[in-house]
Backbone bond lengths (Angstrom), bond angles and torsions (degrees), N, CA, C in turn:
res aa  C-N    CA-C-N  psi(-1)  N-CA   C-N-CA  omega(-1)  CA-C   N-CA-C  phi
1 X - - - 1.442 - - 1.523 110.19 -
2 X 1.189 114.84 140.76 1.517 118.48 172.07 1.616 107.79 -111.44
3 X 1.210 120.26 137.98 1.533 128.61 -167.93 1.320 112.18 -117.84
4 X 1.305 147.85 135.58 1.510 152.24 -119.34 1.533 103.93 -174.56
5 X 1.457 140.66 94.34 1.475 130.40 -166.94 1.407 82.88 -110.66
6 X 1.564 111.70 114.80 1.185 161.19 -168.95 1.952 96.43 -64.95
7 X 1.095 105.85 153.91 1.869 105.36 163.87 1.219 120.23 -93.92
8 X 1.548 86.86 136.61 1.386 117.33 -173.82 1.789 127.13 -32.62
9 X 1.032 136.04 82.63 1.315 152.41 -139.00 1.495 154.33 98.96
10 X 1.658 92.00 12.78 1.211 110.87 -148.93 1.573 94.77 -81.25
11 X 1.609 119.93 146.96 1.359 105.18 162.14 1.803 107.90 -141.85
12 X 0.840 95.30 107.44 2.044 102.73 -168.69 1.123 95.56 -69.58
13 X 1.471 119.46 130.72 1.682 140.17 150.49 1.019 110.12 -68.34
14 X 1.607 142.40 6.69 1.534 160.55 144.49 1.232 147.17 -132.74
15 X 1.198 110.49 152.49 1.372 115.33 -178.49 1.540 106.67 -42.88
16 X 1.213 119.58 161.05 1.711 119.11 167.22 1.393 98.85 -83.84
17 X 1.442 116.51 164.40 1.350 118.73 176.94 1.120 135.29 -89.69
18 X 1.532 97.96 -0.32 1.709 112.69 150.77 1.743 107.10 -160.80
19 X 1.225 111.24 150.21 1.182 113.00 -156.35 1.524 133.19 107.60
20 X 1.487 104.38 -166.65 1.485 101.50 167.35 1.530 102.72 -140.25
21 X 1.248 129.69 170.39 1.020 142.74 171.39 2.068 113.56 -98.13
22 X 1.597 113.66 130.32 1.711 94.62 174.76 1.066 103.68 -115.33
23 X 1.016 141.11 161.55 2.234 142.74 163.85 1.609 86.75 -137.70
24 X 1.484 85.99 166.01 1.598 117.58 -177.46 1.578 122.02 34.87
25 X 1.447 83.94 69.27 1.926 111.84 178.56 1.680 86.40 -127.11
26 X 1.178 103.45 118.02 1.690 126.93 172.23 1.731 117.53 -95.27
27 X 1.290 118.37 111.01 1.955 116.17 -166.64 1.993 82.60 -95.12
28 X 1.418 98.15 116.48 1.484 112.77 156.17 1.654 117.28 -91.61
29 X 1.459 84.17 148.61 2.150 98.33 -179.52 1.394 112.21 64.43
30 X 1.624 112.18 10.90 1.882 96.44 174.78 2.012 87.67 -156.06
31 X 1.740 88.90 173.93 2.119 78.46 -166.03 2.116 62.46 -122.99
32 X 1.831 86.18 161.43 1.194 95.45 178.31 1.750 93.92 -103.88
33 X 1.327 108.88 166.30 1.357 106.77 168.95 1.347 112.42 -115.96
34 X 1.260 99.60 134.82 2.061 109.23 -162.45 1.254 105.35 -94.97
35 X 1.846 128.27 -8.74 1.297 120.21 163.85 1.927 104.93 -93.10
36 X 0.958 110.05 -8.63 1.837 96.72 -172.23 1.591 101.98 -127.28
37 X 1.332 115.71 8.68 1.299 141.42 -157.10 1.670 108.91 -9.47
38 X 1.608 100.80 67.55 1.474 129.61 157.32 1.674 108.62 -111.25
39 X 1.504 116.24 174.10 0.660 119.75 -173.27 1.418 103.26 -106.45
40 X 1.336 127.19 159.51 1.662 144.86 -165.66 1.489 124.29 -153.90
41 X 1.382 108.30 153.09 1.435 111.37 -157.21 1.342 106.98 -78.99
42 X 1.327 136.52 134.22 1.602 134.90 -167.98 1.740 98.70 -72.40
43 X 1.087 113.18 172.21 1.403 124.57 -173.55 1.399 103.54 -132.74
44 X 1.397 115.36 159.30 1.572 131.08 -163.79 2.129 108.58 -44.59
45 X 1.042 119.25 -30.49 1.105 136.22 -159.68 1.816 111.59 -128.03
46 X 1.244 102.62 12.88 1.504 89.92 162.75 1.264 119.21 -116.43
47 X 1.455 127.86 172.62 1.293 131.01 174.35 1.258 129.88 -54.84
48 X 1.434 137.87 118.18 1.437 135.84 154.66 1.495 132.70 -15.39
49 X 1.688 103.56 -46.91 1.466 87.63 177.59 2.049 93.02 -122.47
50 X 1.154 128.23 175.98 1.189 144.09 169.66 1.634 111.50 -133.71
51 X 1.173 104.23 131.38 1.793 117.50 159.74 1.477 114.75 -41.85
52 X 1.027 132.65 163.05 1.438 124.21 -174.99 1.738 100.54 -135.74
53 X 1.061 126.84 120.88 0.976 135.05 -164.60 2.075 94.91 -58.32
54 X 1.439 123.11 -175.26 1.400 118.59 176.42 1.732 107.40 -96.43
55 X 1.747 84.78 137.32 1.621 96.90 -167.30 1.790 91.89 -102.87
56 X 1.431 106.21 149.20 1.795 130.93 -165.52 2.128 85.16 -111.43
57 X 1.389 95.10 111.81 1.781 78.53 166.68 1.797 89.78 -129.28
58 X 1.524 78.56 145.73 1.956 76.54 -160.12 1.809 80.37 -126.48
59 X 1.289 98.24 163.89 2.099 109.20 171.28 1.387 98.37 -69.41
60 X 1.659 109.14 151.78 1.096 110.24 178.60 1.637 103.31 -128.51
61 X 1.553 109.66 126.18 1.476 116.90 175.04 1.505 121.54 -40.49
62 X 1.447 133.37 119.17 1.473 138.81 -147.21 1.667 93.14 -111.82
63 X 1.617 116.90 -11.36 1.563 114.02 -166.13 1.370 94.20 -76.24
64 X 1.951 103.62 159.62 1.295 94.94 147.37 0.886 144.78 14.19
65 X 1.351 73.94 -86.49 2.297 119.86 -158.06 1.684 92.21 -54.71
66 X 1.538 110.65 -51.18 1.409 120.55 -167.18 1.789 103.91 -53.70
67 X 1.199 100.70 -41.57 2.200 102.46 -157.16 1.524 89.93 -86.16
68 X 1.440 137.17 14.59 1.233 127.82 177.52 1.513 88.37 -106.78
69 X 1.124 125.25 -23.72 1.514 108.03 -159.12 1.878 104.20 -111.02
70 X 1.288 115.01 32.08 1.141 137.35 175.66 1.443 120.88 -73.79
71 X 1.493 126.08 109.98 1.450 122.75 -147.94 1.487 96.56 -74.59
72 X 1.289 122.88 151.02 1.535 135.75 164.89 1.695 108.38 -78.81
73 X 1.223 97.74 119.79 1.248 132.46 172.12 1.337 123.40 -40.07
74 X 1.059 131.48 112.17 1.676 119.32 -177.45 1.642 111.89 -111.98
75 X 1.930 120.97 -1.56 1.158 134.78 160.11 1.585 123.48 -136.04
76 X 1.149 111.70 138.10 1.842 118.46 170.27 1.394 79.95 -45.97
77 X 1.568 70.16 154.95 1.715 89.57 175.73 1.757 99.41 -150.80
78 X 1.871 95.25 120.16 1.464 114.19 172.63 1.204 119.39 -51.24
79 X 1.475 148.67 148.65 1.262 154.55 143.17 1.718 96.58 -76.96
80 X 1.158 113.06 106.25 1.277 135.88 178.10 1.264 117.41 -85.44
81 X 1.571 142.43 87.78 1.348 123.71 -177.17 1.578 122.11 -67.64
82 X 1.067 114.79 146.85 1.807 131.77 -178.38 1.089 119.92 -104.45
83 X 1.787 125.34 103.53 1.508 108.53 -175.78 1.921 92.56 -121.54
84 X 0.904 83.57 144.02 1.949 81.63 162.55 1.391 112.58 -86.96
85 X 1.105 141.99 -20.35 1.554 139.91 171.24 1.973 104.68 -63.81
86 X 1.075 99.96 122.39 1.610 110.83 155.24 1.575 117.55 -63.41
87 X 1.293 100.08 -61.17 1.361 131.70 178.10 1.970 78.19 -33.72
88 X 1.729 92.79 128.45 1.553 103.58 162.27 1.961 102.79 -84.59
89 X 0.977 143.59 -53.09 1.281 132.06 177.13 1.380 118.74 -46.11
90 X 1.236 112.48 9.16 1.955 105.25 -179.41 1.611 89.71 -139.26
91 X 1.779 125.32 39.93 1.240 116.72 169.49 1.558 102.61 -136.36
92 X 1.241 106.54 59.14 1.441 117.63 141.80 1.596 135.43 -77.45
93 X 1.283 114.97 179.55 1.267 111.35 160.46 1.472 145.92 -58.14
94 X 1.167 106.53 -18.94 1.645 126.08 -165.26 2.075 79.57 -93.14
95 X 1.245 134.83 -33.29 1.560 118.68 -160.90 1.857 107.68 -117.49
96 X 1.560 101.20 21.54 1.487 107.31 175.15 2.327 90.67 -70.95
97 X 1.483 83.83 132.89 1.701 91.57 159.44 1.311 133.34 -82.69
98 X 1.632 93.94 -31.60 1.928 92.81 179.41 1.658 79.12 169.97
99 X 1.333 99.59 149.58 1.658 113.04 156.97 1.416 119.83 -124.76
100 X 1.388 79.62 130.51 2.016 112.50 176.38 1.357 109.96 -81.00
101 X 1.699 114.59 123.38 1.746 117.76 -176.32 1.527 85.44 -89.22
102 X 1.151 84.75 132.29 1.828 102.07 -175.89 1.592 99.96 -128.17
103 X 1.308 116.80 128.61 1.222 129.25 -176.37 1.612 115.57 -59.13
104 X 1.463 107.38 125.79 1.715 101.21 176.78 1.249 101.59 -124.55
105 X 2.255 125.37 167.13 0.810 119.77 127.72 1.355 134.26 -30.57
106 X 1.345 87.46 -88.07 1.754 119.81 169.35 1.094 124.26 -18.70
107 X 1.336 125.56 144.78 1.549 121.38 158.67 1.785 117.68 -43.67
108 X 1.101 108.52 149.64 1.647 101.54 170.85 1.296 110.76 -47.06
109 X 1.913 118.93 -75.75 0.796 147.25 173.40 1.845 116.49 -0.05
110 X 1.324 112.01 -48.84 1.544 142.15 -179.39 1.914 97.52 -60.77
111 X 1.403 104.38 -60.96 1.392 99.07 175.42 1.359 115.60 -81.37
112 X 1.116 132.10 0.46 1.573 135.86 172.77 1.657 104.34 -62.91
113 X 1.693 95.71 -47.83 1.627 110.82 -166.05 1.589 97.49 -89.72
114 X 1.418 127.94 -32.07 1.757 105.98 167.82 1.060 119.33 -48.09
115 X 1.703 124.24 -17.55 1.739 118.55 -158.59 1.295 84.60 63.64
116 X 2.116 137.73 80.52 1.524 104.89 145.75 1.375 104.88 -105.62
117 X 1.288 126.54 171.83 1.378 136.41 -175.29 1.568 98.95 177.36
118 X 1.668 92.59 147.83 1.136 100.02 165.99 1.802 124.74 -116.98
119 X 1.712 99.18 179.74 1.958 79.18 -160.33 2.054 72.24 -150.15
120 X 1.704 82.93 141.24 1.729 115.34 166.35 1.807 103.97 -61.23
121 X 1.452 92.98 157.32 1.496 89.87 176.29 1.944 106.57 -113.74
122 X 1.440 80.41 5.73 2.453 94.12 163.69 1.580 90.16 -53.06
123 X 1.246 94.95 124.81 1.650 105.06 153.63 1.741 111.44 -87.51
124 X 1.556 103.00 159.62 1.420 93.48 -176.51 1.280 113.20 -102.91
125 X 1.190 124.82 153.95 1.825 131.91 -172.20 1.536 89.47 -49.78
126 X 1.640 107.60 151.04 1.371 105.16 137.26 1.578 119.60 -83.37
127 X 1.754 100.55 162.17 1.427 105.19 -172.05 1.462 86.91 -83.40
């Protein structure tokens, strides 16, 4: 899959033409930036978690042909873990959903040690 965080306001009257569309995925311990749409280090006075603008995850060609035509990178890019639990006691390892490489300045490493991750806004059934 290739993952694409969409601009900041966007709201499609359609499906994408391949893929899916996600909303209400929240990035905790880091602010994203909606003009360079990387991610950035929060400052003394901002919020913990941020809205996440809508992410485009489209199939990604596995041929050859496909890994030659793979765009060059102009930022590291975080492995972002995904939990749907808010709840900090159900954000371990065993309940990560998938991680999104999300474009950084920064070294990875930097967001390894913020604890960033992001989290669904699905609530979970009660048992």
């Amino acid at each position: 899959m290739s993952l694409q965080v969409m601009p900041a306001g966007l709201k499609p009257s359609q499906p994408p033409p391949e893929g899916v569309f996600l909303s209400g995925l929240h990035l905790h311990n880091a602010l994203w930036d909606l003009t360079r749409a990387v991610m950035m280090l929060p400052t003394p006075d901002s919020p913990s978690t941020q809205e996440m603008p809508l992410f485009w995850l489209k199939p990604l060609e596995t041929s050859a042909a496909g890994a030659a035509q793979t765009p060059r990178r102009l930022y590291q890019l975080y492995k972002c873990p995904v939990f749907c639990a808010r709840d900090r006691r159900h954000q371990g390892d065993r309940n990560i959903v998938v991680h999104f490489s999300l474009p950084t300045l920064c070294d990875p490493a930097v967001w390894q040690y913020q604890r960033v991750f992001l989290t669904t806004s699905l609530m979970q059934a009660a048992n």
